[in-house]
C-alpha positions in Angstrom: 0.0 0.0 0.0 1.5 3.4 -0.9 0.2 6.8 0.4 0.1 8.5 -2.9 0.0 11.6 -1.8 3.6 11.3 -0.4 4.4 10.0 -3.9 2.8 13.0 -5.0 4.6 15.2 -2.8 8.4 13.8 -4.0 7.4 14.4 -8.0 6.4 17.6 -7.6 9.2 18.5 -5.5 11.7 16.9 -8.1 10.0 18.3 -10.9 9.4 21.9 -10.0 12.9 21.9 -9.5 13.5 21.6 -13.1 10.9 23.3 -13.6 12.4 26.6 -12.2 14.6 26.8 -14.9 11.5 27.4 -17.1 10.0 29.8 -16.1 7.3 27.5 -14.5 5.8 26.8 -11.4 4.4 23.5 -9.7 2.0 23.9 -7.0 1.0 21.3 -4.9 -2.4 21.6 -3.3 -3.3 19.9 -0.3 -3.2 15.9 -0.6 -6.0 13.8 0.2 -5.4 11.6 2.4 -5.7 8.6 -0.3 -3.8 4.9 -0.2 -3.5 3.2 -3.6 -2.3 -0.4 -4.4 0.3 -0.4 -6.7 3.9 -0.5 -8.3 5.8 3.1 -6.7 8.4 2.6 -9.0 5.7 2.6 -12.1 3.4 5.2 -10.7 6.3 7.5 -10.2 7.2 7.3 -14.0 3.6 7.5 -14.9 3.3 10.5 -12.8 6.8 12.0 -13.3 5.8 12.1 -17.6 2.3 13.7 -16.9 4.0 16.6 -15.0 6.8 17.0 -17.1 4.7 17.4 -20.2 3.2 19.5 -18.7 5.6 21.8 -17.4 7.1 21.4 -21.6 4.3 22.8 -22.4 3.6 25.9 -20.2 4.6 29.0 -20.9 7.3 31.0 -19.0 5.7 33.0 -15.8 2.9 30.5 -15.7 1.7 27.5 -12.7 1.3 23.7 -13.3 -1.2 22.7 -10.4 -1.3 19.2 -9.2 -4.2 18.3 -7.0 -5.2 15.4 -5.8 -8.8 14.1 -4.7 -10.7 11.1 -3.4 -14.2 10.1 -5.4 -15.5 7.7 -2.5 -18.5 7.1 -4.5 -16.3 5.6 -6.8 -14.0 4.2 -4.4 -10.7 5.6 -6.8 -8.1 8.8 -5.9 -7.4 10.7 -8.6 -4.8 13.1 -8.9 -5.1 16.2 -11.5 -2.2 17.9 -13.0 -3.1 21.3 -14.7 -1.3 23.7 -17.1 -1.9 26.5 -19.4 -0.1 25.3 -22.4 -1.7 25.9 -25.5 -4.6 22.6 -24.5 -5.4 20.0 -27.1 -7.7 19.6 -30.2 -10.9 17.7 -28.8 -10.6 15.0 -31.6 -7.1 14.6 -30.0 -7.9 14.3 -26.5 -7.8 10.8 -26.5 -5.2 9.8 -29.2 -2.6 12.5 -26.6 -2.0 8.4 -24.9 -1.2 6.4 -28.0 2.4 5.7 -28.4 4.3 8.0 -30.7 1.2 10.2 -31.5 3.0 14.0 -30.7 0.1 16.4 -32.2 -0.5 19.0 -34.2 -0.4 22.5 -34.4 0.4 24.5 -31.1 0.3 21.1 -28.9 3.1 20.0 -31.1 5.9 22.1 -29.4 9.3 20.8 -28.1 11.4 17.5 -28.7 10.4 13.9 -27.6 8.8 10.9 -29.0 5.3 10.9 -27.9 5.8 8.2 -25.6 5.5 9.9 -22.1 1.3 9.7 -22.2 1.7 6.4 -23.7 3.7 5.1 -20.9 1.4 6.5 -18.2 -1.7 5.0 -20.0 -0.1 1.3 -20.1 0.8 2.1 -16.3 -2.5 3.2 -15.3 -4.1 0.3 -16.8 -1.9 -2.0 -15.4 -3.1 -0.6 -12.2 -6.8 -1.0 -13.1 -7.0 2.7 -13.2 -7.5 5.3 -16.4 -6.4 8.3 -17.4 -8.0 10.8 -19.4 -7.5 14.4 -20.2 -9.6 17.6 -21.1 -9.2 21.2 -22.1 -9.1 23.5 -19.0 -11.5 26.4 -19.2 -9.4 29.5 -19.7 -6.7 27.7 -21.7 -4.4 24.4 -21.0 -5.1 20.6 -20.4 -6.1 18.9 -17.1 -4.8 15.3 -17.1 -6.4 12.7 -14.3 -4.9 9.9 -13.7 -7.5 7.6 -11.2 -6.9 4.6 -9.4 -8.5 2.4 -6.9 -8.4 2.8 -3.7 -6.4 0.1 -1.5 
């Protein structure tokens, strides 16, 4: 059993330090309490290439936001990561997590292979959990990763 928002905690830390040199904030909001079954070593990764992208595709001066939150009805925690990069096509929001798919237009900005949502789909599946992402209102992408509770 991992406390995830510990897990959490030690990517954001490790990533907005990077992220500094960007231009870009990461802001952790309060955890939530939540406990997850699971692989750390995999859910780091999965996390660690959610956040990153999304600190690629910020713009300098601006805040990733990672948040995470327990659905009880749905007995899963999911954690939200949130930028205000240039957001996705809707008839992309869903191909974003197949391998070696890297956009087009303004969401296709900076180097990489387009295999970083890819990798955190196949580890949130392997987890019995999803992932799924949508434009934020205002501009960016929110990406939430769920998965059950343990």
């Amino acid at each position: 059993i991992l406390d995830l928002d510990e897990l959490v905690a030690e990517i954001a830390e490790d990533v907005g330090v990077e992220a500094e040199t960007q231009g870009v904030d990461v802001r952790l909001a309060p955890g939530a309490a939540a406990n997850v079954r699971g692989d750390a070593d995999l859910l780091r990764r999965a996390l660690e290439n959610v956040l990153r992208n999304a600190v690629k595709h910020s713009p300098r001066g601006a805040a990733v936001e990672v948040c995470s939150r327990v659905d009880a009805d749905a007995d899963v925690c999911c954690i939200e990561i949130s930028d205000r990069g240039p957001g996705v096509a809707e008839p992309e929001l869903v191909s974003i997590f197949e391998p070696f798919y890297r956009g087009v237009g303004a969401a296709r900005q900076g180097e990489g292979y387009g295999l970083g949502l890819a990798i955190a789909k196949g580890v949130m599946q392997r987890h019995r959990g999803t992932v799924a992402a949508r434009n934020r209102s205002g501009g960016g992408l929110v990406v939430s990763l769920c998965l059950p509770r343990g």
